[in-house]
SELUMVEX-656687 format. One line per 10 residues: number of its first residue (from 1); for each residue z, x, y of N, C-alpha, C. Coordinates in steps of 0.001 Angstrom, whole numbers. Layout:
<filums>
NUM = Z,X,Y,Z,X,Y,Z,X,Y | ...
</filums>
This chain:
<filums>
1 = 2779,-21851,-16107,3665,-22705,-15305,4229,-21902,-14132 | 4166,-22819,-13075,4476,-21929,-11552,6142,-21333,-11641 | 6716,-21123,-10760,8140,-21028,-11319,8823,-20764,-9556 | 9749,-21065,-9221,10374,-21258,-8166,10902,-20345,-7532 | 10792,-18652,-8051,10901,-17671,-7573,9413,-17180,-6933 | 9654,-15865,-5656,8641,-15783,-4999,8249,-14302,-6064 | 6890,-14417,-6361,6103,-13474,-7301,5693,-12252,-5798 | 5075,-11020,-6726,5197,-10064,-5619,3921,-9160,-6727 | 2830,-8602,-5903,2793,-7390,-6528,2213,-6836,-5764 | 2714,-5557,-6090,2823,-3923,-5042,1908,-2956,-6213
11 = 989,-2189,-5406,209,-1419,-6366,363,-180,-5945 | 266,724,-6749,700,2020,-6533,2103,2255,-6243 | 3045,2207,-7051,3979,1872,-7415,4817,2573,-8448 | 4236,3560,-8974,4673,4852,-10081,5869,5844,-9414 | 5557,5750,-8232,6998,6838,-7244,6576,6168,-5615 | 7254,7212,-4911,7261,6645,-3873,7554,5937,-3062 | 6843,5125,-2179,7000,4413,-825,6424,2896,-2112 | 6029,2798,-3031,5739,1685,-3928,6592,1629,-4543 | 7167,2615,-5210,8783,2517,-6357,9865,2203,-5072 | 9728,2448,-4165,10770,1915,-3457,10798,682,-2535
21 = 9420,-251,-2813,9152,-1840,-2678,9998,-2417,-3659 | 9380,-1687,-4682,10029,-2437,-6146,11197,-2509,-6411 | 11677,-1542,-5842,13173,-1482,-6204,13706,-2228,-5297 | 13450,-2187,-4237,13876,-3402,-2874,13761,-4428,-3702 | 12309,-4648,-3794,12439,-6155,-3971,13217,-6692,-5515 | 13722,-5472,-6353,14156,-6426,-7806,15920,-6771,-6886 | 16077,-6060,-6335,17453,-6251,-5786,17980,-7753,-5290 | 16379,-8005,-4558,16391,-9912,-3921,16948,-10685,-5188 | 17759,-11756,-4987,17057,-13246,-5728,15921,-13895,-5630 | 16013,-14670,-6385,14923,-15683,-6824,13619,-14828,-7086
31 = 13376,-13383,-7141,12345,-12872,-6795,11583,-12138,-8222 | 10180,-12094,-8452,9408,-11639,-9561,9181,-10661,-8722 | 8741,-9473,-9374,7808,-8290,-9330,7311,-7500,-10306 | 6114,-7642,-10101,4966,-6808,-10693,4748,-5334,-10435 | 4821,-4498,-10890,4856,-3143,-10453,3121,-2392,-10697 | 2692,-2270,-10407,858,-1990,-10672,1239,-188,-10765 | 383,162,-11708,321,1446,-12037,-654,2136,-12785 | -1036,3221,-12386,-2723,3444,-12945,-2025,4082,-14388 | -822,4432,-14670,-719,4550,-16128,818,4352,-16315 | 643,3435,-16788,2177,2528,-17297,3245,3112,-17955
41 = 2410,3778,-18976,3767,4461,-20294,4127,5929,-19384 | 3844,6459,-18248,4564,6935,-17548,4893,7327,-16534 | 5244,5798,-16661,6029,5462,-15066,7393,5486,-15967 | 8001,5935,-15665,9557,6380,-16466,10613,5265,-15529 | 9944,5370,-14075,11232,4769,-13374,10646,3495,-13137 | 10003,3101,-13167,9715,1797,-13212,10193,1002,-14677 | 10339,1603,-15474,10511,1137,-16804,12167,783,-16611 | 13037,1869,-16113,14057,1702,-15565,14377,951,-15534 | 13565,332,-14571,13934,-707,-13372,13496,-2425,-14043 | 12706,-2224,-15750,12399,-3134,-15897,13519,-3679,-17360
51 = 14367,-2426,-16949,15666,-2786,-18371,16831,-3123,-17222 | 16881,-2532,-16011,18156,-2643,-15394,17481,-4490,-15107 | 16289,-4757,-15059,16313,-6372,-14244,14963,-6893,-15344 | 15028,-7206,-16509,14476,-8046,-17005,14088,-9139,-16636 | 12670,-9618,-17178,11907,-10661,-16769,12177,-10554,-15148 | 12634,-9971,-14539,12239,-9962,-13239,11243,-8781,-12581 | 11309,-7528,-13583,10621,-6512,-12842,9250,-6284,-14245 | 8293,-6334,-14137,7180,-5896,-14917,6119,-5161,-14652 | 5791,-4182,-15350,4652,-3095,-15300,3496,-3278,-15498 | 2361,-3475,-14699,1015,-3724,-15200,118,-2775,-15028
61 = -679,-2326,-15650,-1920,-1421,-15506,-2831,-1794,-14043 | -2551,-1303,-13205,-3549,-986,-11819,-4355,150,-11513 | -5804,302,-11626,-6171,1205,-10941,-7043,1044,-9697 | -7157,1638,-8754,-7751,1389,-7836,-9190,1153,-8097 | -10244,246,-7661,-11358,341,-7826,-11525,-397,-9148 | -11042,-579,-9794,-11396,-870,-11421,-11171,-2597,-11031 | -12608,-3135,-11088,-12845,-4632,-11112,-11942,-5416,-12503 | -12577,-4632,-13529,-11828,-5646,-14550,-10595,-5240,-14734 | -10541,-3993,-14595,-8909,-3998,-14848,-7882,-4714,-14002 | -8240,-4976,-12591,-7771,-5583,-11510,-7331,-6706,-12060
71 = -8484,-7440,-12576,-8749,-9208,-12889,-7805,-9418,-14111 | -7829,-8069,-15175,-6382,-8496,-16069,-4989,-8241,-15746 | -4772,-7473,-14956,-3608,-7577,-14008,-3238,-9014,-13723 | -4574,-9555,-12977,-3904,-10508,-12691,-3695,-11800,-13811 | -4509,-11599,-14246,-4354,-12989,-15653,-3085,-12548,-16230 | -2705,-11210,-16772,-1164,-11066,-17253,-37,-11662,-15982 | -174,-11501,-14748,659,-12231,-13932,843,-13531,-13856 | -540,-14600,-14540,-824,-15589,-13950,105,-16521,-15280 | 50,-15316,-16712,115,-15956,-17844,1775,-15694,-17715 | 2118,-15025,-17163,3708,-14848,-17278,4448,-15335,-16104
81 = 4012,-15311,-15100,4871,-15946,-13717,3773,-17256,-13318 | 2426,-17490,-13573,2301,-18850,-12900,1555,-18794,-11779 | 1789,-17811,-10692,1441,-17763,-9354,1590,-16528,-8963 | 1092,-16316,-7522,1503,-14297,-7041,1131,-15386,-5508 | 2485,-14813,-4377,2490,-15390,-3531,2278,-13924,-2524 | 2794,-12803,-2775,2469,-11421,-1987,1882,-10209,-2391 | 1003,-9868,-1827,658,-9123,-2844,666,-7664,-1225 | 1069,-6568,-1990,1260,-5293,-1038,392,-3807,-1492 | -1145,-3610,-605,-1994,-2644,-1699,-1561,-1678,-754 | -643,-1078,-1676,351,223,-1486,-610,1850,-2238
91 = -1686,1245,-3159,-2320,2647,-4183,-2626,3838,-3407 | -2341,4722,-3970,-2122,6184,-3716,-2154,7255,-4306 | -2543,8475,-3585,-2416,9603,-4683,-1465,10569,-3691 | -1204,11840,-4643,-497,13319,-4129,-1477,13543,-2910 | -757,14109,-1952,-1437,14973,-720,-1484,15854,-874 | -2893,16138,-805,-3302,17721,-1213,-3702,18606,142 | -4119,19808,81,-4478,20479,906,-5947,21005,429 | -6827,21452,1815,-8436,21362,880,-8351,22521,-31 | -7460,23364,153,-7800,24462,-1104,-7000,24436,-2315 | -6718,23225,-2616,-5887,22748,-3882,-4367,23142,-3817
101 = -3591,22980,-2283,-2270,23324,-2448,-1909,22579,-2679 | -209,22157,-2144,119,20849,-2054,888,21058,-1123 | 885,20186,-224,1484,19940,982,2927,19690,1013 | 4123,20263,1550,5365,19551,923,6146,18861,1561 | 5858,17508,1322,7024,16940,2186,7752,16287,1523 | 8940,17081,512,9792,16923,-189,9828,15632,-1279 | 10015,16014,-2248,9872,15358,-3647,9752,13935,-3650 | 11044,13428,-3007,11558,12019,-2998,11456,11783,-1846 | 10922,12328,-1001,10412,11442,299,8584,11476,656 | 8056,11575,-298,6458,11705,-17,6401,10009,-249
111 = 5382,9556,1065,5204,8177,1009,4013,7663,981 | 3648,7371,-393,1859,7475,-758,1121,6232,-918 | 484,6190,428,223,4810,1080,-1232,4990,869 | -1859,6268,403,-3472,6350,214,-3643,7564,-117 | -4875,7728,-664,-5412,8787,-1384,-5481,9956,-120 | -5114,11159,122,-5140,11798,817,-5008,13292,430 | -6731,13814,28,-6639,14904,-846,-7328,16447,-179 | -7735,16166,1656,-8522,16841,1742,-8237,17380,3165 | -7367,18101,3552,-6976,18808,4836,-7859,19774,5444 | -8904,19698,5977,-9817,20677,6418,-10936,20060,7595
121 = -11342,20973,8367,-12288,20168,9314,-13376,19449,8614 | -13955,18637,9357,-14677,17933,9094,-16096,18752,8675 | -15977,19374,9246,-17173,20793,9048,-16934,21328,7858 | -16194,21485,7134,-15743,21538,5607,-15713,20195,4539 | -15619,19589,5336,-15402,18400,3857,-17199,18021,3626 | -16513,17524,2005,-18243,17396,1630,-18387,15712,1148 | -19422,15016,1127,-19867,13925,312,-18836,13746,-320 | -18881,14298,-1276,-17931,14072,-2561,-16893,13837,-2435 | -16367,14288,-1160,-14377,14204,-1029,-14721,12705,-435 | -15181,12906,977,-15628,11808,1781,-15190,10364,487
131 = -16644,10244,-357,-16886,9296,-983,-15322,8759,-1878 | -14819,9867,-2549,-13170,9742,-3252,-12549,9418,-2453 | -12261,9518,-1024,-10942,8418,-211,-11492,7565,-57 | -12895,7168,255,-13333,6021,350,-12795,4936,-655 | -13355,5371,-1762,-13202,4832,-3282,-11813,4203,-3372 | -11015,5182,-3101,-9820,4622,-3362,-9027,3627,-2238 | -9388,4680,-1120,-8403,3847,526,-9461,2491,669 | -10735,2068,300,-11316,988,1042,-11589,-119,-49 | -12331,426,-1027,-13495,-290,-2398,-12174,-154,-2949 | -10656,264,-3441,-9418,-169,-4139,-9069,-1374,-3335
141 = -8611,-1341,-2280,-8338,-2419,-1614,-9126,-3321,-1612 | -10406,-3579,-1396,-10956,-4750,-1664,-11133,-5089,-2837 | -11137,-4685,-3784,-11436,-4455,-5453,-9618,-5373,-5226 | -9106,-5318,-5022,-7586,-5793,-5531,-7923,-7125,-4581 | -8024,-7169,-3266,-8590,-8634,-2863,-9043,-9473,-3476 | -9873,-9338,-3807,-10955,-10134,-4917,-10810,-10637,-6095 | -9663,-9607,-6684,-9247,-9861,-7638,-8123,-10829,-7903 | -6851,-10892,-7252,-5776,-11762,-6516,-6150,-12964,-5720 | -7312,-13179,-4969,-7789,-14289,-4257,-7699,-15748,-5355 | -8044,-15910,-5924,-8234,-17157,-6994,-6784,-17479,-7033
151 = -5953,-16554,-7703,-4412,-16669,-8000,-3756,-17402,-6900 | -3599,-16422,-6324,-3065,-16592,-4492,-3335,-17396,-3896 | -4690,-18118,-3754,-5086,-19323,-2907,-4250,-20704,-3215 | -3564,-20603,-4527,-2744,-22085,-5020,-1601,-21557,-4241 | -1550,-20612,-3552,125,-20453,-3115,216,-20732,-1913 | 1669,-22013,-1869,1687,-21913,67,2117,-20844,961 | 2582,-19886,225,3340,-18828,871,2543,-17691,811 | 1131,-17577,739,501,-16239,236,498,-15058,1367 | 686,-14402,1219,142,-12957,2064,-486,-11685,1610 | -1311,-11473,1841,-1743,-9630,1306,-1676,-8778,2541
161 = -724,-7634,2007,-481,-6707,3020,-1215,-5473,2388 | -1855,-4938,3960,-1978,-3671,3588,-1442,-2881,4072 | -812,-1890,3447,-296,-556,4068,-1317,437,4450 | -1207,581,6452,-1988,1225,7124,-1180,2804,7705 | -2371,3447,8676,-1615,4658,8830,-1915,4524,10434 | -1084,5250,11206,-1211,5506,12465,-2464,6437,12691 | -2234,7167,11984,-3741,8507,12062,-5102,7467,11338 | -4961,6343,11278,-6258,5710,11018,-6720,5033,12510 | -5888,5276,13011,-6042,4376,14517,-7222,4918,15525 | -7742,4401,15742,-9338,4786,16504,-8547,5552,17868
171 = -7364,4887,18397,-7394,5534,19738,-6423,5819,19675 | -5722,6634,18829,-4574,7732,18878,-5035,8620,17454 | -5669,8426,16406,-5426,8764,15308,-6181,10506,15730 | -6721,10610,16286,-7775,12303,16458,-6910,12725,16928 | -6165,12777,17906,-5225,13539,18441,-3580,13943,17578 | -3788,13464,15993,-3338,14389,15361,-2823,15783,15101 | -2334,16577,15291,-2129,17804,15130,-2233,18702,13357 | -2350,17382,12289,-2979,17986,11667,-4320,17416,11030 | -5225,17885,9807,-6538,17911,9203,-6170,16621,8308 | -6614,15824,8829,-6512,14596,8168,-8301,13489,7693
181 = -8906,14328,7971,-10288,13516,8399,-10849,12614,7219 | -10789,12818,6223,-11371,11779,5056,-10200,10877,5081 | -9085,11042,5039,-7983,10133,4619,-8028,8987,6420 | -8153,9698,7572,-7946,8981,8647,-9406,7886,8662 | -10383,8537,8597,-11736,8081,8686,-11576,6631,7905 | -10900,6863,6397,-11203,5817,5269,-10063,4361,6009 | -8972,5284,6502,-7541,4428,6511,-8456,3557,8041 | -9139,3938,8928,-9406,3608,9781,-10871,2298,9461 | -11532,2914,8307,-11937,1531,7502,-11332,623,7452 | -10424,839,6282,-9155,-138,5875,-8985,-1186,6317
191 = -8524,-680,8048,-7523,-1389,9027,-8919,-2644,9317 | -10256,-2343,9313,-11265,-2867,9919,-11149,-4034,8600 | -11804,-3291,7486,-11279,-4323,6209,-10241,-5446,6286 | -9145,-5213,6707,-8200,-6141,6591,-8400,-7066,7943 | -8844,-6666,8566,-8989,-7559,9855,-10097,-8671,9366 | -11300,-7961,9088,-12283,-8845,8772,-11788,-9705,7596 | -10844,-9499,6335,-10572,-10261,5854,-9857,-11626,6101 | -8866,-11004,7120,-8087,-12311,8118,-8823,-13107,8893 | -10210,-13024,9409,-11213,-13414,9902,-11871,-14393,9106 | -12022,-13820,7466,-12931,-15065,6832,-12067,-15815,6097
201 = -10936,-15264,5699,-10146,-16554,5233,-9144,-16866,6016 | -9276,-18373,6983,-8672,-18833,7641,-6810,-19690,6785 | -7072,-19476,5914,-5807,-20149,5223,-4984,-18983,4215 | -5233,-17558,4791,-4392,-16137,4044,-3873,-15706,5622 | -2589,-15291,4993,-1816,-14188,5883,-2356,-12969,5660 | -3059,-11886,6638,-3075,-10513,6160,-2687,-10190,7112 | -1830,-8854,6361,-1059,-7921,7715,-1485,-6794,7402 | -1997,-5710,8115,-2222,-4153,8498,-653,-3315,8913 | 65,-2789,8400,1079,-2421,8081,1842,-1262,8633 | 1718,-434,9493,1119,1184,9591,2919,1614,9127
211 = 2722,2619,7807,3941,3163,7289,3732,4362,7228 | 3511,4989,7794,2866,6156,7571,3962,7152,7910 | 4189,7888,7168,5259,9052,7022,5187,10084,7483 | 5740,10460,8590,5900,11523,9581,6695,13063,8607 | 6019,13587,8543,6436,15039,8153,7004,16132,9418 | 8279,16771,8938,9008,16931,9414,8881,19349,9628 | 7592,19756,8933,7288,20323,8691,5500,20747,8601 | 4682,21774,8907,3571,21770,8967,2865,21516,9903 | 3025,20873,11554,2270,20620,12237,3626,20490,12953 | 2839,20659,14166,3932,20753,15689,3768,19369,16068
221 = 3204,18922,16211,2914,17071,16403,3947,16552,15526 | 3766,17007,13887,4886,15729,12878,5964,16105,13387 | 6137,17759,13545,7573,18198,13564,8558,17533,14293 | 7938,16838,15508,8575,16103,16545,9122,14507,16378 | 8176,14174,15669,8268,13212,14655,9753,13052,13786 | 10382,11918,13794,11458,11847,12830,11085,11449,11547 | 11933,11803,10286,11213,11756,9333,12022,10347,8352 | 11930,9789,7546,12753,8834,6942,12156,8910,5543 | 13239,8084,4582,13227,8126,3357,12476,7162,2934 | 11989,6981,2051,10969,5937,1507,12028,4666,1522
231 = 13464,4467,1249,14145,3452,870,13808,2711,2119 | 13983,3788,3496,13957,2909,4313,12465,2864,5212 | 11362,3036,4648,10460,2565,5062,10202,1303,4288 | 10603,1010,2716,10820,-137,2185,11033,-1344,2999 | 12271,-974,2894,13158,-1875,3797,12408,-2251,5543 | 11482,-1110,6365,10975,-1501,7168,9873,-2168,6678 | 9008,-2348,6086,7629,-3220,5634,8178,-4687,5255 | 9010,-4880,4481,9677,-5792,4096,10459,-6903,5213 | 10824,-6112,6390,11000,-7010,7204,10163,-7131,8096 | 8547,-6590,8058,7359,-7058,8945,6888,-7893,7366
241 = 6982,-8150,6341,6652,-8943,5391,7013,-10196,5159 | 8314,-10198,5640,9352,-11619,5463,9111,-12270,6887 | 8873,-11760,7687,9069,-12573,9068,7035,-12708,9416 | 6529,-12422,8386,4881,-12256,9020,4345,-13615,8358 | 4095,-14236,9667,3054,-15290,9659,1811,-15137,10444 | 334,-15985,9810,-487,-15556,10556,-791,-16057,11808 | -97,-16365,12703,287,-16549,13799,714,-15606,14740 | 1743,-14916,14131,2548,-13960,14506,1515,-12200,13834 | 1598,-12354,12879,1216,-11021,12671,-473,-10752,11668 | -836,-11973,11607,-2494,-12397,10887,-3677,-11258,11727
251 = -3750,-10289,10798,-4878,-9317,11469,-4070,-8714,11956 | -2974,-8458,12204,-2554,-7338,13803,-2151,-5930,12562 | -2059,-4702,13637,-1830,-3626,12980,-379,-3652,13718 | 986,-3907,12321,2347,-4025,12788,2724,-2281,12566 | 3808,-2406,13360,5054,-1350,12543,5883,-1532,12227 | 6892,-651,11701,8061,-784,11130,9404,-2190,11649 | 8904,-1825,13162,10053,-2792,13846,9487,-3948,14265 | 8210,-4514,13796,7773,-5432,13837,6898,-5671,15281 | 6444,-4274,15922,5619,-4090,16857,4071,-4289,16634 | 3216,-4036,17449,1719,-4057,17659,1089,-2995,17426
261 = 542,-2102,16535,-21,-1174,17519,-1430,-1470,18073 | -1717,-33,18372,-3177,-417,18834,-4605,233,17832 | -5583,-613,17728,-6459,-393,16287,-7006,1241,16712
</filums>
């Protein structure tokens, strides 16, 4: 049975720039959320968040890429809320560096909008990395499309957002200052993905999102860059989410303040 609150689910959602959708959004009225997570029993703060706001906040098993697991995600949504009117493919991993460091841009402000495991020229990266952001930044996202489409199509209010990156952008993203090349290459898929999706279904909102988190450390380019907290990049997606129609923002690559950029 449908139910008169607006349903939501955000994937990749265990910490982050996704734990801090969720937490936005349990704060709304009238509002469901689904929290997607490639392993449930520990997500500690999501669990939190599903005692501080019962029957409003729930944990489901998401992994990127995983067809069936996708499709029971959504049947547990469909069997407990009825409908899914937004759905936000937020999945992500740690940013790594190519020689297995970790990059630091502080604990509670890393904002993990995509798999991004491989900092090195392109002359260094191999198949194998290549193929793993793929997997996750392109074939996750459509793997979650596909999966949500059936659900979503009964809804008048539907939208799927994707969260994009500026360094995926064909005509600014190289001029980076740092080694971003599998993660920009894939995110620069993505953005193509979501366009073409707004293209074949004429009756879905999709928005291209760019949240991408400026580091404040490590490169002379981010350094210049201001840096913000995940709460309030939340809070910025959310109001290119609430005000996005496909009229207004169907296919376009938005930002934070509800601008254009360029693909």
């Amino acid at each position: 049975m449908a139910t008169s609150s607006t349903v939501y689910l955000v994937s990749g959602s265990n910490r982050g720039i996704g734990l801090a959708l969720v937490t936005h959004l349990a704060s709304r009225p009238n509002t469901i959320v689904f929290a997607g997570a490639r392993n449930p029993d520990a997500a500690s703060a999501l669990h939190a968040l599903v005692e501080k706001h019962p029957n409003r906040v729930h944990v489901v098993e998401l992994k990127a890429g995983d067809v069936e697991g996708n499709e029971r995600a959504v049947e547990e949504i469909k069997r407990k809320a009825g409908q899914l009117d937004v759905v936000i493919a937020n999945a992500g991993e740690w940013l790594e560096v190519g020689d297995g460091g970790i990059l630091d841009w502080g604990a509670d402000e890393i904002v993990r909008t995509a798999i991004c495991k491989d900092m090195q020229p392109l002359t260094g990266v191999s198949p194998e990395s290549m193929q793993e952001h793929y997997d996750v930044n392109v074939i996750g996202t459509l793997v979650l499309f596909q999966a949500v489409y059936p659900l979503m199509k009964t809804s008048p209010a539907r939208k799927f957002i994707v969260i994009g990156a500026h360094g995926g952008a064909i005509t600014t993203g190289p001029e980076y200052g740092v080694l971003l090349g599998p993660y920009a290459i894939t995110k620069a898929a993505v953005h193509y993905l979501a366009k073409k999706l707004q293209f074949e279904n004429e009756d879905f909102g999709l928005v291209d999102t760019d949240m991408y988190h400026y580091a404040q450390s490590n490169s002379d380019y981010l350094a210049k860059r201001p840096g913000v907290t995940t709460a309030e990049c939340a809070a910025g997606i959310m109001r290119v989410v609430d005000g996005a129609t496909r009229e207004t923002a169907g296919g376009k690559f938005m930002d934070a303040e509800g601008g254009v950029n360029e693909w």
